[in-house]
PDBQT receptor file of N, H, CA, C and O in Angstrom, charges set to zero:
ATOM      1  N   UNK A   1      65.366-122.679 -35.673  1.00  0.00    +0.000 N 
ATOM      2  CA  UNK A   1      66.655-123.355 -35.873  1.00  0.00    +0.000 C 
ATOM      3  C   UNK A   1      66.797-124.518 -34.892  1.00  0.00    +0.000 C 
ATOM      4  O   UNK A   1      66.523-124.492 -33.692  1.00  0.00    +0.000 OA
ATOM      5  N   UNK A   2      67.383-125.786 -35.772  1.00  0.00    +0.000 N 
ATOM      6  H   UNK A   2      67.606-125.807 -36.747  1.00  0.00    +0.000 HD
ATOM      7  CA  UNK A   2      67.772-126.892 -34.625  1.00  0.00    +0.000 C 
ATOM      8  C   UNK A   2      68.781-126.638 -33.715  1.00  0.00    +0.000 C 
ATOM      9  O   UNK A   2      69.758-125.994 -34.097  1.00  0.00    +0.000 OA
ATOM     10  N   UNK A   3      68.717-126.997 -32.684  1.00  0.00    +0.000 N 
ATOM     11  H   UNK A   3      67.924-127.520 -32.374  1.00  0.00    +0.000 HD
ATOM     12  CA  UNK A   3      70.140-127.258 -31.003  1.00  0.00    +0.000 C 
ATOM     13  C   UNK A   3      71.050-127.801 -32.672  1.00  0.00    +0.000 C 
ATOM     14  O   UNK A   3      71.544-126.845 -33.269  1.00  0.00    +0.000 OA
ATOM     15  N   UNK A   4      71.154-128.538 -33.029  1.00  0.00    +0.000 N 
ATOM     16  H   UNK A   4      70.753-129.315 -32.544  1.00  0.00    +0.000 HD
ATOM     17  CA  UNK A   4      72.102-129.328 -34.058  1.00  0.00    +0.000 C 
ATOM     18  C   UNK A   4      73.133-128.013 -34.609  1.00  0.00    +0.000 C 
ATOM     19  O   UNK A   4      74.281-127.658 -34.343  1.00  0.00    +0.000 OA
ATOM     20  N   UNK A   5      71.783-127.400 -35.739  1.00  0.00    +0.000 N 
ATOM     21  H   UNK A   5      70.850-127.688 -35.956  1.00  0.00    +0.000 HD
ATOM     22  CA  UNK A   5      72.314-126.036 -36.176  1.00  0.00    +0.000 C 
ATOM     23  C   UNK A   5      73.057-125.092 -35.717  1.00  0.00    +0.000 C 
ATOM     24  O   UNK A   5      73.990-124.547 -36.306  1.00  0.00    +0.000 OA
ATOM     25  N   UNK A   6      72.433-124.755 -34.050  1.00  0.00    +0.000 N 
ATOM     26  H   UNK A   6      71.675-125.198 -33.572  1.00  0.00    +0.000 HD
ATOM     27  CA  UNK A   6      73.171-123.820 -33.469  1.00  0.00    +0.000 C 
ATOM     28  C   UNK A   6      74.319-124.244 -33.062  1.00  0.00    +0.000 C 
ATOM     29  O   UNK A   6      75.192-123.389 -32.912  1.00  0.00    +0.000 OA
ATOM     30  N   UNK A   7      74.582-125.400 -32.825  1.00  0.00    +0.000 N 
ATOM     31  H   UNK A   7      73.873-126.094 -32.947  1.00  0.00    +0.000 HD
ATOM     32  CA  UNK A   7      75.995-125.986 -32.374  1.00  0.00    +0.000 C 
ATOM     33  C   UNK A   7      76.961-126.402 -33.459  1.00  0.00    +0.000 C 
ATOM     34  O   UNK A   7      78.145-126.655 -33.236  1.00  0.00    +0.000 OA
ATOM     35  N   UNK A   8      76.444-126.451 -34.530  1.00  0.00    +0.000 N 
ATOM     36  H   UNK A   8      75.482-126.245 -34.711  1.00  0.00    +0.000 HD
ATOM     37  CA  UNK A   8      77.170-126.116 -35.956  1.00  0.00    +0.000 C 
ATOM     38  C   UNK A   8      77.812-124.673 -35.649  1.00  0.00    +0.000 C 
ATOM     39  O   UNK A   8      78.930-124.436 -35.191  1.00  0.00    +0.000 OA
ATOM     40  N   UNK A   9      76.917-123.879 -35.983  1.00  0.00    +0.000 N 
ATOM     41  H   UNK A   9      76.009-124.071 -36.355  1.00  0.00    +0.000 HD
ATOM     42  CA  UNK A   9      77.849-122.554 -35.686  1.00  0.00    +0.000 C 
ATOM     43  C   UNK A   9      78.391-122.166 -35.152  1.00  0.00    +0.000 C 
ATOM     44  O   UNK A   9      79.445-121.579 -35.399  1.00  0.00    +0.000 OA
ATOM     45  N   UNK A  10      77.710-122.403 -33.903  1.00  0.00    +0.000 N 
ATOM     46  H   UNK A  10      76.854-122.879 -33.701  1.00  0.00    +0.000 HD
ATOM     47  CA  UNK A  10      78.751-122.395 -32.656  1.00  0.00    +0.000 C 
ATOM     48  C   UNK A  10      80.640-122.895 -32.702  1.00  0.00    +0.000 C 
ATOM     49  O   UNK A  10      81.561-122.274 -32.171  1.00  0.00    +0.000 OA
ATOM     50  N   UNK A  11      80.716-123.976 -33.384  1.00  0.00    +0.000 N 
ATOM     51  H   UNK A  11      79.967-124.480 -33.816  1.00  0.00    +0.000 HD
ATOM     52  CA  UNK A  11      81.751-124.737 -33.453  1.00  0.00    +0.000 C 
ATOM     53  C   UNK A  11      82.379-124.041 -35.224  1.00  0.00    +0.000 C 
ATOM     54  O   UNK A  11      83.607-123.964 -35.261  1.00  0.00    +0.000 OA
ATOM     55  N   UNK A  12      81.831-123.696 -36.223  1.00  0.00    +0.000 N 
ATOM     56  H   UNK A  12      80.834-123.759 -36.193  1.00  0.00    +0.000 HD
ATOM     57  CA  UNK A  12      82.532-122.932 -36.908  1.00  0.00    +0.000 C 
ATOM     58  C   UNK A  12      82.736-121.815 -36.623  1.00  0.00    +0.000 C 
ATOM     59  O   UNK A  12      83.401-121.267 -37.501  1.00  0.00    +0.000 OA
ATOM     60  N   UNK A  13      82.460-121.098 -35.709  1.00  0.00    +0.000 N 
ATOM     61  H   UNK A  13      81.919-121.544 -34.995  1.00  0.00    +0.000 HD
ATOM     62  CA  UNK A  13      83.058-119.691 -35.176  1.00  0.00    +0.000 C 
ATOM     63  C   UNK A  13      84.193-119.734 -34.174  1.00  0.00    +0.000 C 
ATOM     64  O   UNK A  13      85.151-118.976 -34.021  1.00  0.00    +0.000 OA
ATOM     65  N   UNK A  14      83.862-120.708 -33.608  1.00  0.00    +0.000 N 
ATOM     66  H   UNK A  14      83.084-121.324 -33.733  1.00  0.00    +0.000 HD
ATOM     67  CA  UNK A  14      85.151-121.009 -32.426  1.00  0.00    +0.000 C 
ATOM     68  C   UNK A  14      85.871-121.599 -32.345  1.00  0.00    +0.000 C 
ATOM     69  O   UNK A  14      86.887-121.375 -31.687  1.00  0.00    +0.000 OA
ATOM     70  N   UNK A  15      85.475-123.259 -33.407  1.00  0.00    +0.000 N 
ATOM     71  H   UNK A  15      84.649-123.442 -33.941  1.00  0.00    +0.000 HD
ATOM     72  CA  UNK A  15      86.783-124.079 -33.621  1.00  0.00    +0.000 C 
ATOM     73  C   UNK A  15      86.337-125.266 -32.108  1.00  0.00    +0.000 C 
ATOM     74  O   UNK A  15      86.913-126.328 -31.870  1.00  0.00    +0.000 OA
ATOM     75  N   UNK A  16      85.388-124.769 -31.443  1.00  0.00    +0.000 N 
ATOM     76  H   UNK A  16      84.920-123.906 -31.637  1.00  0.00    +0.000 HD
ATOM     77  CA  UNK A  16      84.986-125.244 -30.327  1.00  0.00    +0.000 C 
ATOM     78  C   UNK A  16      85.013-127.279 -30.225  1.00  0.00    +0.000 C 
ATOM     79  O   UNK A  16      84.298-127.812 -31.074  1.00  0.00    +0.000 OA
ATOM     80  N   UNK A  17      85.549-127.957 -29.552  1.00  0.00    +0.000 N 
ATOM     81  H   UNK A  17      86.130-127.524 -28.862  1.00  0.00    +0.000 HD
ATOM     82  CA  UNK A  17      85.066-129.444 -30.076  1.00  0.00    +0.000 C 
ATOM     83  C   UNK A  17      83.877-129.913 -29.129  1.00  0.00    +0.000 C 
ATOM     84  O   UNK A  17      83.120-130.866 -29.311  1.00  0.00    +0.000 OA
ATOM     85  N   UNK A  18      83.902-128.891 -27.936  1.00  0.00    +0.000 N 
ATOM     86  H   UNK A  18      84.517-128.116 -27.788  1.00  0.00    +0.000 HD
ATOM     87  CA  UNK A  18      82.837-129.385 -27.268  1.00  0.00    +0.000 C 
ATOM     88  C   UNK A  18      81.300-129.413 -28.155  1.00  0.00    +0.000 C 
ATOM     89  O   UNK A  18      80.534-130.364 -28.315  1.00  0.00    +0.000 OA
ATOM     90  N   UNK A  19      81.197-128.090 -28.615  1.00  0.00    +0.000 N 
ATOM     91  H   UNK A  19      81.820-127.318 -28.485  1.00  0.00    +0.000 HD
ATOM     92  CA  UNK A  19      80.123-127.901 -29.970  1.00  0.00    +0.000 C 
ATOM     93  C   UNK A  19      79.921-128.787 -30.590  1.00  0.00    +0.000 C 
ATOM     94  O   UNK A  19      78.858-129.406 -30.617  1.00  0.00    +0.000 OA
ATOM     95  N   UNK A  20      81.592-129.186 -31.646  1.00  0.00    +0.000 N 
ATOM     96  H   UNK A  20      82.456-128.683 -31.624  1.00  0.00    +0.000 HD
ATOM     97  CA  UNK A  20      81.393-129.819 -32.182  1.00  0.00    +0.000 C 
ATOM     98  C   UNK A  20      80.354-131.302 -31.769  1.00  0.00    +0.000 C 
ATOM     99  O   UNK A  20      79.476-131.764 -32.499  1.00  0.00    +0.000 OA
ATOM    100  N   UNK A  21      80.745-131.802 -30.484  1.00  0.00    +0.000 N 
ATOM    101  H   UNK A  21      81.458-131.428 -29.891  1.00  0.00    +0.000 HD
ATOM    102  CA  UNK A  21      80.193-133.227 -30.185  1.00  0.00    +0.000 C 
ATOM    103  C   UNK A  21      78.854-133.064 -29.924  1.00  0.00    +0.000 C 
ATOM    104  O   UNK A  21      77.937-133.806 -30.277  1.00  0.00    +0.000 OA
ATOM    105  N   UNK A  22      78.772-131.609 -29.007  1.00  0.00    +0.000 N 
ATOM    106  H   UNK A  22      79.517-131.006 -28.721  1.00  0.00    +0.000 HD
ATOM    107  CA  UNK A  22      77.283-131.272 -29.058  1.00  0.00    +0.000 C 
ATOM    108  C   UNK A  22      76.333-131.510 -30.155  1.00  0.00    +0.000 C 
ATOM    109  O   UNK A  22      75.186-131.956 -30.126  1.00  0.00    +0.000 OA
ATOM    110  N   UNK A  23      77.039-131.127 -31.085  1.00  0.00    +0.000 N 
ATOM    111  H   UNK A  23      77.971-130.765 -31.108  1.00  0.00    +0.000 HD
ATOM    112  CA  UNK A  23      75.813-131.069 -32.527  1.00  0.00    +0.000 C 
ATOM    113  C   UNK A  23      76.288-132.428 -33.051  1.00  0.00    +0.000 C 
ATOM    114  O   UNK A  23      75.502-132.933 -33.852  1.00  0.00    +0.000 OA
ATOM    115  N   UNK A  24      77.228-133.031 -32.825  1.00  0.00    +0.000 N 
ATOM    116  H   UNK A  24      77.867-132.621 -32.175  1.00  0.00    +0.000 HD
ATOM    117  CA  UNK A  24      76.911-134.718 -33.357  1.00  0.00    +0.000 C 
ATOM    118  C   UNK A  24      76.202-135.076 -32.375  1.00  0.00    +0.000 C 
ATOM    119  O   UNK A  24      75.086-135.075 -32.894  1.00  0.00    +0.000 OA
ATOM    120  N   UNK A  25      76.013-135.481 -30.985  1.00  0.00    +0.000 N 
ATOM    121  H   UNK A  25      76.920-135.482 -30.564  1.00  0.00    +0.000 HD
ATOM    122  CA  UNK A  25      74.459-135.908 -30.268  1.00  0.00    +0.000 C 
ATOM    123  C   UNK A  25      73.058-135.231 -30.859  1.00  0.00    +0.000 C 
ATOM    124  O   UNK A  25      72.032-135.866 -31.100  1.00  0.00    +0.000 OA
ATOM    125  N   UNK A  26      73.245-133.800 -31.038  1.00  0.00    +0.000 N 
ATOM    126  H   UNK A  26      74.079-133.284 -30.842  1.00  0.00    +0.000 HD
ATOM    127  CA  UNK A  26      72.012-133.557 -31.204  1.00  0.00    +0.000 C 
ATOM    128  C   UNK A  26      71.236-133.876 -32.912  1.00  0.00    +0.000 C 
ATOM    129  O   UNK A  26      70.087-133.673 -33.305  1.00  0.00    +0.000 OA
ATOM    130  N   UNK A  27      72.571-134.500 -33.689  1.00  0.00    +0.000 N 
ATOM    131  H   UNK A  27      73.505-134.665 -33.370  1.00  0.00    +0.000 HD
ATOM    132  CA  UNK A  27      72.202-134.494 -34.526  1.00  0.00    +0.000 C 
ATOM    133  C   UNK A  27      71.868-136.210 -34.975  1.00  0.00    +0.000 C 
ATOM    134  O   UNK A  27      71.474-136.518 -36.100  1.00  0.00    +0.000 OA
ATOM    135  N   UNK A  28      72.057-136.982 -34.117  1.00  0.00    +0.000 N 
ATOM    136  H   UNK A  28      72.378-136.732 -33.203  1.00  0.00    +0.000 HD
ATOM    137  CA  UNK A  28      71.663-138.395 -33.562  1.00  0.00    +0.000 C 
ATOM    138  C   UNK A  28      70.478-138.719 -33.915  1.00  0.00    +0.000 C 
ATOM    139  O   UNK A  28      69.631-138.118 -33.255  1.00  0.00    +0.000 OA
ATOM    140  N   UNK A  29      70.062-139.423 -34.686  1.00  0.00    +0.000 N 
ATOM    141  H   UNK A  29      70.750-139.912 -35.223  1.00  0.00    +0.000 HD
ATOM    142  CA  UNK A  29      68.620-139.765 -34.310  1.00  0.00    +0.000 C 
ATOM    143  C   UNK A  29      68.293-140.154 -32.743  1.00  0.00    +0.000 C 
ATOM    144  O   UNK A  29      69.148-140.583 -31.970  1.00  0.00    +0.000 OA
ATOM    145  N   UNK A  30      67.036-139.951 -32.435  1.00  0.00    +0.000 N 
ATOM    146  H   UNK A  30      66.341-139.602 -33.064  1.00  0.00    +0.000 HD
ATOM    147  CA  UNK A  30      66.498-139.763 -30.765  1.00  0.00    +0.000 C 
ATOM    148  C   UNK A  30      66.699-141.298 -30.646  1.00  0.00    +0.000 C 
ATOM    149  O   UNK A  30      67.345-141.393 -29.602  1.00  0.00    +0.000 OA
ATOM    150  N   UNK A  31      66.499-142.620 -31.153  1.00  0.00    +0.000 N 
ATOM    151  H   UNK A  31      65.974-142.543 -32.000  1.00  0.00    +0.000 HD
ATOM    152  CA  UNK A  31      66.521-143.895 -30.543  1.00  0.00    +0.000 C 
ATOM    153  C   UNK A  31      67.747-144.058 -30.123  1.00  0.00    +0.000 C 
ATOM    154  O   UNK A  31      67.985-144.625 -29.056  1.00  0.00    +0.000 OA
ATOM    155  N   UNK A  32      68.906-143.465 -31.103  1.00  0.00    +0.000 N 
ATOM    156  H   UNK A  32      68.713-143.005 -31.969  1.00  0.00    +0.000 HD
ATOM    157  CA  UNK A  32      70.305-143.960 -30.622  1.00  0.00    +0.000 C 
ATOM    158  C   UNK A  32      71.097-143.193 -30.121  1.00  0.00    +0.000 C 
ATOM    159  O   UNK A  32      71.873-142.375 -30.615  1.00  0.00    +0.000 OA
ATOM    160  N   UNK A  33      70.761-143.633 -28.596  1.00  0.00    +0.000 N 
ATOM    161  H   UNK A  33      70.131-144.297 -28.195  1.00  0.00    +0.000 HD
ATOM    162  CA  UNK A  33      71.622-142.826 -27.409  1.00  0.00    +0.000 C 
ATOM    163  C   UNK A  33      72.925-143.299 -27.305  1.00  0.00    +0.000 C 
ATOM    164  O   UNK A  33      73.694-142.812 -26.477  1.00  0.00    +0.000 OA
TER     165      UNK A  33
């Protein structure tokens, strides 16, 4: 499973927004920091 994925779930179980942003970076392509 992707960091992306797990922070998907992470954030539909908890409502979490930190997650949420987590898994929009990780879900970033790698050039655009």
């Amino acid at each position: 499973m992707r960091l992306a994925d797990l922070f998907w779930n992470l954030f539909v179980r908890t409502g979490s927004v930190t997650a949420y942003l987590l898994y929009k970076r990780f879900q970033a392509p790698a050039l655009k920091n």
